[in-house]
PLY file of the C-alpha trace (Angstrom):
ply
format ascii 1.0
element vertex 230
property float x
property float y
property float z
element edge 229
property int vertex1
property int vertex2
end_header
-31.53 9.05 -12.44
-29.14 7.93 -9.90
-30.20 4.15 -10.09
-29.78 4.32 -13.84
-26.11 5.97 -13.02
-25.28 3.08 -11.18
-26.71 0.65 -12.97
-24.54 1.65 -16.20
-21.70 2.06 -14.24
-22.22 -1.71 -13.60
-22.16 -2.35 -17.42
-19.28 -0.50 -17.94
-17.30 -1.98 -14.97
-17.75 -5.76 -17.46
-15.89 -4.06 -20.32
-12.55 -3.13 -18.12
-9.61 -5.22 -18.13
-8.69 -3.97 -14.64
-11.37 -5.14 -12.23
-12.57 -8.83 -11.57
-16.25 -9.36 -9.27
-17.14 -12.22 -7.70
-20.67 -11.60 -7.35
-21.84 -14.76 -4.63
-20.89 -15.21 -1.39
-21.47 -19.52 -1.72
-19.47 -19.17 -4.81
-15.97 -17.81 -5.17
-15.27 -17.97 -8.72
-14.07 -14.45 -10.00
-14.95 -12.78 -13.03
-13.38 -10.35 -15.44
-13.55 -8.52 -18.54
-16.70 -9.51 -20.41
-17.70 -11.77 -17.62
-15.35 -13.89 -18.40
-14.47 -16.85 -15.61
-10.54 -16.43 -14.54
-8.77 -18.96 -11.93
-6.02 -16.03 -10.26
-5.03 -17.71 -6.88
-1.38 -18.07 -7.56
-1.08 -15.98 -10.97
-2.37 -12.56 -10.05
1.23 -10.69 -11.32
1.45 -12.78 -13.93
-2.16 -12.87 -15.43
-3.19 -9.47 -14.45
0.25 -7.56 -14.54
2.36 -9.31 -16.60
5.25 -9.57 -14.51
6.58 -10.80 -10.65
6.19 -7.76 -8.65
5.34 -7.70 -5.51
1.28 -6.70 -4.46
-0.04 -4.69 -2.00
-3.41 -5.06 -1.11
-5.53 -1.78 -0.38
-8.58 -3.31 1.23
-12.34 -1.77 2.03
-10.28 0.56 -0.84
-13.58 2.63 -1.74
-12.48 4.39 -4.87
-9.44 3.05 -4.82
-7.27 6.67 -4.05
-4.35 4.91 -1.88
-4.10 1.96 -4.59
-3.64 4.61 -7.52
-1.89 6.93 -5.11
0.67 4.45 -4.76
0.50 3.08 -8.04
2.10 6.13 -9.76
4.27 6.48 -6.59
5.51 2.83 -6.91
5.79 1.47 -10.84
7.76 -1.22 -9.91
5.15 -2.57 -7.61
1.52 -4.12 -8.31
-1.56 -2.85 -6.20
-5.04 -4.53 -5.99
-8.15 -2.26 -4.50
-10.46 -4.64 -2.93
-14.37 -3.17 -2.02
-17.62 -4.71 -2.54
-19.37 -1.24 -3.87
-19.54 -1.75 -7.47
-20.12 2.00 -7.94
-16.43 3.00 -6.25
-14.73 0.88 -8.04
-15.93 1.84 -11.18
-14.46 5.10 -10.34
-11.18 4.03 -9.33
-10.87 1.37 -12.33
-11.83 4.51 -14.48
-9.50 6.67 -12.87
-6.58 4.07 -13.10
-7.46 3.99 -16.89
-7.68 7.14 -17.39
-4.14 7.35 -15.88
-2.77 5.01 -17.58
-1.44 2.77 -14.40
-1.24 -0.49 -15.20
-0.02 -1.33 -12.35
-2.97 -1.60 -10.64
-6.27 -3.64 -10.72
-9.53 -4.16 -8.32
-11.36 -6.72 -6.47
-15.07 -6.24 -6.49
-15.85 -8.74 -3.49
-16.63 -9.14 0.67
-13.68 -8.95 2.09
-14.72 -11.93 4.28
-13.90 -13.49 0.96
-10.41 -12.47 0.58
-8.15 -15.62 0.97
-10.18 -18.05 -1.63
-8.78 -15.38 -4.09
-5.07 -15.22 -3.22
-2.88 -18.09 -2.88
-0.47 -18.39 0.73
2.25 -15.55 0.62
0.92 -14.03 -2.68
0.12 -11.00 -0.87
3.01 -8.53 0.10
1.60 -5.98 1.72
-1.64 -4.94 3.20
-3.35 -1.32 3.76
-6.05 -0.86 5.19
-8.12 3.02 4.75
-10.94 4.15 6.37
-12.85 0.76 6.87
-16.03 1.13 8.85
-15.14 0.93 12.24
-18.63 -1.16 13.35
-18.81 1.19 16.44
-21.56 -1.28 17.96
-20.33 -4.18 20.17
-21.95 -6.74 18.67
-20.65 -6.17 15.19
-16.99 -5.81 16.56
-15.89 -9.10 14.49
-16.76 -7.09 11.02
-13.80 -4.89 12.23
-10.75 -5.37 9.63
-8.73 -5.86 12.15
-10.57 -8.65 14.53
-8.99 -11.44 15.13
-11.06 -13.79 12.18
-10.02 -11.28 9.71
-6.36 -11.19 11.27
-6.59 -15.27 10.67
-7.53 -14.73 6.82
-4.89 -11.84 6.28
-1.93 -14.58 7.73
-3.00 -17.24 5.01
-2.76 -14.85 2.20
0.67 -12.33 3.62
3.99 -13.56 3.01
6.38 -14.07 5.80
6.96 -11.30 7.76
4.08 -8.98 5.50
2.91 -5.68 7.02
-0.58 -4.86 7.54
-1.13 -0.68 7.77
-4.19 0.40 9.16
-4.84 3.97 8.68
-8.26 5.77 10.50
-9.39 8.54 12.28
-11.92 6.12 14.30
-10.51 6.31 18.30
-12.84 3.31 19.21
-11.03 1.38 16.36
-7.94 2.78 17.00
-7.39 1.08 20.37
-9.97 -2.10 19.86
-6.54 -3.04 17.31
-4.18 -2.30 19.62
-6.02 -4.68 22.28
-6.89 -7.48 19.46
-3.11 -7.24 18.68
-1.87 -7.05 22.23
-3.43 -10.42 22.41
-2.17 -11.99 19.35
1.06 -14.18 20.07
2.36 -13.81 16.96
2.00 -10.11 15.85
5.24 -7.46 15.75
3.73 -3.93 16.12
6.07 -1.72 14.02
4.49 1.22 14.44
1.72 2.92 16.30
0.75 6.80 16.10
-2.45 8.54 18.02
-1.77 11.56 15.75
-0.15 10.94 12.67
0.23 14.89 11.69
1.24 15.92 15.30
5.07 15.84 13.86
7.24 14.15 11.60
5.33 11.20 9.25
6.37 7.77 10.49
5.58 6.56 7.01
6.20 8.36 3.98
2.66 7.05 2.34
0.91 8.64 5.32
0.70 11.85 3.17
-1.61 10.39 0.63
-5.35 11.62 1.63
-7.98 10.41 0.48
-11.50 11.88 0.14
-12.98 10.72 3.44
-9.96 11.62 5.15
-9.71 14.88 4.00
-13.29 15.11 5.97
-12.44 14.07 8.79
-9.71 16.54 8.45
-11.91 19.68 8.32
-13.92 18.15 11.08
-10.47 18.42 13.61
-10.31 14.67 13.56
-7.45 13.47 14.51
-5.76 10.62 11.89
-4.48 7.45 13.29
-1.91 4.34 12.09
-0.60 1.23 13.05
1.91 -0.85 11.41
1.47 -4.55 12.45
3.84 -7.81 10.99
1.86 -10.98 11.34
4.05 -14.34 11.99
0 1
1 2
2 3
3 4
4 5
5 6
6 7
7 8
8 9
9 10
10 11
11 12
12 13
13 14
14 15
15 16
16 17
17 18
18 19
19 20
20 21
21 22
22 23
23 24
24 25
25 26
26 27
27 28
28 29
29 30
30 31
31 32
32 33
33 34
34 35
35 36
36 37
37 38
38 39
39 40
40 41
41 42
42 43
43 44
44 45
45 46
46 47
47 48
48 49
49 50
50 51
51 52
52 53
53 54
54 55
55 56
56 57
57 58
58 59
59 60
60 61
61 62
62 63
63 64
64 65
65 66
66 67
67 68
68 69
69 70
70 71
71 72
72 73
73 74
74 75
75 76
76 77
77 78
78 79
79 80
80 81
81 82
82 83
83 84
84 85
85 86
86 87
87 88
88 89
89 90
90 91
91 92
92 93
93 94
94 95
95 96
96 97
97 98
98 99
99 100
100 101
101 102
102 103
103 104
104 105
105 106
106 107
107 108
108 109
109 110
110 111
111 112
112 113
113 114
114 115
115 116
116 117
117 118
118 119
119 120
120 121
121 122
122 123
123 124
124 125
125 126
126 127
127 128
128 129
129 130
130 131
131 132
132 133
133 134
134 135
135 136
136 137
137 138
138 139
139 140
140 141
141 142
142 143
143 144
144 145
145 146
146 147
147 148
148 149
149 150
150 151
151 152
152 153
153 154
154 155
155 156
156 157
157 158
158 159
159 160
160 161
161 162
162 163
163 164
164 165
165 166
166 167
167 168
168 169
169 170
170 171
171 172
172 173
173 174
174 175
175 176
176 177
177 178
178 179
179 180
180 181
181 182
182 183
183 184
184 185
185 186
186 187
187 188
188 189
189 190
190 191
191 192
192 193
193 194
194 195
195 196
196 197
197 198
198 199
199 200
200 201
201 202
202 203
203 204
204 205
205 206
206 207
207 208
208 209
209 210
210 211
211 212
212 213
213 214
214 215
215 216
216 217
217 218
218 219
219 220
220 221
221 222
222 223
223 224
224 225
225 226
226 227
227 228
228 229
């Protein structure tokens, strides 16, 4: 029952407007509504959102609760949830319809992927939820916030474009702040250990999603950093 869930969930995820796939890692063509091929480096606000706002990009987004979070927070913005499991982003491009937010759209891709799918500076803004921390040495490059994914993220920001990491991972935590302390180019803006110890030092910190609602009622403790990349 649950494979044929998912599996219709993939059907239905060809007849929405709001999510393009790329579906091969040796081919980065994207995608969209009734599998139709679309060339969006350069013209994501304008094909997808019909306008010049500026995007943020929610990546390893899940089902996409920052993206819409922020979507009905920010109308004047555009958001893009980016996640290669088909079945969360059904449920967040479901959600967002359901919602009516037109405002924002998802990526169905690797995130290794990212920058053949966004022209240089197209990108505003980056968040970054939750990702799997890769708690095993050996898979520390998979880490969203190593230094070949920090290299892919600078091609796509604009000048001067914060990345937000948000997790409740320690081991993650400081493996950024040592990747970053490295970097000669990066402007930490803001680091916090303990996010709910006081005052928020963002005012999007009080979005929760699912997961870290979890790790919430399991006395973790939730940690950011705010990072410009030159």
């Amino acid at each position: 029952m649950a494979r044929r869930n998912k599996l219709q969930k993939f059907s239905e995820i060809l007849s929405f407007p709001n999510v393009l796939e790329n579906y091969e890692y040796n081919d980065v063509k994207l995608v969209g509504k009734d599998g139709v091929e679309v060339d969006m480096p350069g013209f994501w606000a304008e094909k997808q959102f019909g306008n010049n706002h500026p995007i943020t990009l929610e990546l390893a987004c899940g089902r996409g609760e920052y993206a819409l979070a922020l979507a009905a927070r920010y109308p004047e913005r555009n958001f893009i949830g980016m996640d290669i499991k088909g079945a969360r982003i059904w449920r967040g491009a479901k959600n967002a319809l359901d919602q009516g937010l037109e405002n924002v759209a998802f990526l169905r891709s690797r995130i290794e992927q990212v920058a053949h799918f966004f022209e240089p500076g197209e990108i505003d803004e980056i968040w970054i939820t939750f990702p799997d921390p890769f708690l095993r040495d050996v898979k520390a490059n998979r880490r969203l916030t190593s230094p070949p994914f920090l290299a892919r993220y600078r091609q796509i920001l604009k000048k001067g474009g914060i990345v937000h990491l948000k997790t409740d991972n320690t081991i993650l935590y400081e493996y950024s702040l040592e990747v970053l302390a490295e970097e000669n180019d990066v402007d930490i803006v803001v680091q916090d250990s303990d996010i709910y110890a006081g005052d928020l030092v963002h005012p999007d910190l009080d979005i929760k999603t699912y997961y870290e609602r979890k790790h919430l009622d399991n006395q973790l403790t939730i940690k950011y950093l705010a990072f410009r990349l030159g």
